[in-house]
N, CA and C of each residue as an Amber inpcrd file, in Angstrom:
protein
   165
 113.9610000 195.5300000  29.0110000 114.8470000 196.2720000  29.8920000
 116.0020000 195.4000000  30.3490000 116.9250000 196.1490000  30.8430000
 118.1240000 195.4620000  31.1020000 117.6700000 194.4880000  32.7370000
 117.3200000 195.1550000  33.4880000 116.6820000 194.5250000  34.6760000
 115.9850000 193.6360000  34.7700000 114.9970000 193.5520000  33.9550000
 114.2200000 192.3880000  33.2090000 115.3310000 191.2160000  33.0110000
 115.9810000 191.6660000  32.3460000 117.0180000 190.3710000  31.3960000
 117.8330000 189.5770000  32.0740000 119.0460000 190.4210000  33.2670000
 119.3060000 189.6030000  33.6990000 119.3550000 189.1450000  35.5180000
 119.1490000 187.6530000  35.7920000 118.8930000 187.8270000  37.0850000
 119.8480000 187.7780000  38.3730000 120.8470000 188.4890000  37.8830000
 122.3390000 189.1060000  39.2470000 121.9840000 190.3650000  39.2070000
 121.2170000 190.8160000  38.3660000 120.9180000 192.6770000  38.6710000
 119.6260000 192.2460000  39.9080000 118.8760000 192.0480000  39.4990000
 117.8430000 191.6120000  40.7180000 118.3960000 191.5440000  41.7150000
 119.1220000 190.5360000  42.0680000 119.8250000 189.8150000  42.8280000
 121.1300000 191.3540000  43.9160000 121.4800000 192.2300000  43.2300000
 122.2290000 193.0310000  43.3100000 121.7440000 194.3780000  43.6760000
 120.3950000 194.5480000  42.9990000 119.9060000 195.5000000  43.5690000
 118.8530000 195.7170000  45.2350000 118.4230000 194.1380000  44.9500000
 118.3110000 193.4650000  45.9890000 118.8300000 193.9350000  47.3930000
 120.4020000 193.3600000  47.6190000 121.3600000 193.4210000  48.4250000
 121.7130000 194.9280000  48.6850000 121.5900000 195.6820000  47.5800000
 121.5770000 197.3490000  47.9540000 120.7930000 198.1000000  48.7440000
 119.8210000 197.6240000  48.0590000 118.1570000 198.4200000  48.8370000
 117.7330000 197.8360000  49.9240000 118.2290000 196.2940000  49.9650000
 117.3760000 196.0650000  51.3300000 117.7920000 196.5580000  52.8180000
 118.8470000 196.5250000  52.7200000 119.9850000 197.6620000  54.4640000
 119.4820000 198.6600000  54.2050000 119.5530000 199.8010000  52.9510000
 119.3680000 201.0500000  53.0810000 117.8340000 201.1790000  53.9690000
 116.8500000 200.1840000  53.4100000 115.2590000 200.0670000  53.6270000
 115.5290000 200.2560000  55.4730000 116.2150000 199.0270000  55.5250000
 116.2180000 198.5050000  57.2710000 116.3480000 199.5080000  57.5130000
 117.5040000 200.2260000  57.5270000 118.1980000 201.3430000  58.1360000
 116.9820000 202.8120000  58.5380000 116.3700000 202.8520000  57.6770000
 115.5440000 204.1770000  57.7040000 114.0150000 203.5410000  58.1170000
 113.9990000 202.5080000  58.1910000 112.5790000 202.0430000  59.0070000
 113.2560000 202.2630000  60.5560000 114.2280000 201.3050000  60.8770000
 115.1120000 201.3150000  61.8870000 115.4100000 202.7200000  62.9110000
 115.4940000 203.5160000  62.0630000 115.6450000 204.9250000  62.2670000
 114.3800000 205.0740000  63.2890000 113.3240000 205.2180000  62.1690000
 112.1970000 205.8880000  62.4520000 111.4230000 204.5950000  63.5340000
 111.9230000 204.2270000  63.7600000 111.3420000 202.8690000  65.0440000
 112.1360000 203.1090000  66.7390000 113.7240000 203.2170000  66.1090000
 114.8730000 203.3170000  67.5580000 114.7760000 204.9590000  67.9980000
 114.7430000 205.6510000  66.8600000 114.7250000 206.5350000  67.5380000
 113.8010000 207.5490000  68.6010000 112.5850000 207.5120000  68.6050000
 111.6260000 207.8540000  69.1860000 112.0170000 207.0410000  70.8510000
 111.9460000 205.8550000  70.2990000 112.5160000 204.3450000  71.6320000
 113.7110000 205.3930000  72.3990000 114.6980000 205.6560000  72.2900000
 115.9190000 206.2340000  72.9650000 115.3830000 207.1020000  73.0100000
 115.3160000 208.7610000  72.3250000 114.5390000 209.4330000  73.3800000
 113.5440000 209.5340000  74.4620000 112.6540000 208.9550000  73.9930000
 111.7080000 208.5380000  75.4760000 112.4010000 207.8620000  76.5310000
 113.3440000 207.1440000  76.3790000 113.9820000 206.3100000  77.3390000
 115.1230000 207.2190000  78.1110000 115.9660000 208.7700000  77.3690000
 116.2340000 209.5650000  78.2020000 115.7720000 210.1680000  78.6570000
 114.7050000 210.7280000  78.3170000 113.8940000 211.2100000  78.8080000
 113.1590000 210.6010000  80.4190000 113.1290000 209.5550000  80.5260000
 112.6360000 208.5370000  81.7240000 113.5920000 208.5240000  82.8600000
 115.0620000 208.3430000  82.2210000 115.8260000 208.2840000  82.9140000
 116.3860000 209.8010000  83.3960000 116.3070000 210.8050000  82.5710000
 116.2000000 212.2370000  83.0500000 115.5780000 212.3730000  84.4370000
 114.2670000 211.8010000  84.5270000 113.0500000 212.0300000  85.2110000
 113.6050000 210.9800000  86.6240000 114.2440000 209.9860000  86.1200000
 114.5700000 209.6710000  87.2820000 115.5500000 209.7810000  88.6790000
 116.6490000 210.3500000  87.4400000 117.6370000 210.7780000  87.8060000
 117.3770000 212.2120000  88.8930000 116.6790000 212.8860000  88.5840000
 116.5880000 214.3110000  88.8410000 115.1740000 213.6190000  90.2680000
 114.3460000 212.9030000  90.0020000 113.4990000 212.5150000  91.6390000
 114.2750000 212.0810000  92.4920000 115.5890000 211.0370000  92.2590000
 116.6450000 210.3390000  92.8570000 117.4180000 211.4400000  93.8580000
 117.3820000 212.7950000  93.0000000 118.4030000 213.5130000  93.6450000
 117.6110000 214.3210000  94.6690000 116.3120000 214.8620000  94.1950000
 115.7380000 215.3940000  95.2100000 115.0180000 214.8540000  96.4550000
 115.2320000 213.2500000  96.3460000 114.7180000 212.3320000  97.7150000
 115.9190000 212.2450000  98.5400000 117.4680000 212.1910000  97.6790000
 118.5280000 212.4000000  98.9230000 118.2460000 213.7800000  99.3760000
 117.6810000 214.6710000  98.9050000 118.1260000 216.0930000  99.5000000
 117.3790000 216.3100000 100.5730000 116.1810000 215.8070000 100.9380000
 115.5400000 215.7780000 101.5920000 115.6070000 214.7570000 103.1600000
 116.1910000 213.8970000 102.4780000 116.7510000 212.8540000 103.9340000
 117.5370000 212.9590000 104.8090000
């Protein structure tokens, strides 16, 4: 095979696939992380407002 043969295709395909990889692990790691984290801050935001309303 041509991939076999020489080693800048390795080297090249390498450098292609490995960001795309990060990127969609990355994804599926940050994103869950930021929603829960608006979600928190939703929650806080909205107790914040109903302890001034009350004072």
């Amino acid at each position: 095979m041509l991939l076999e043969k020489y080693n800048f295709l390795h080297t090249t395909l390498l450098i292609l696939v490995l960001p795309g990889t990060c990127m969609v692990i990355g994804d599926g790691v940050l994103t869950p992380v930021i929603s829960g984290s608006e979600q928190c801050l939703r929650l806080l935001a909205t107790s914040l407002t109903l302890q001034s309303r009350y004072v």
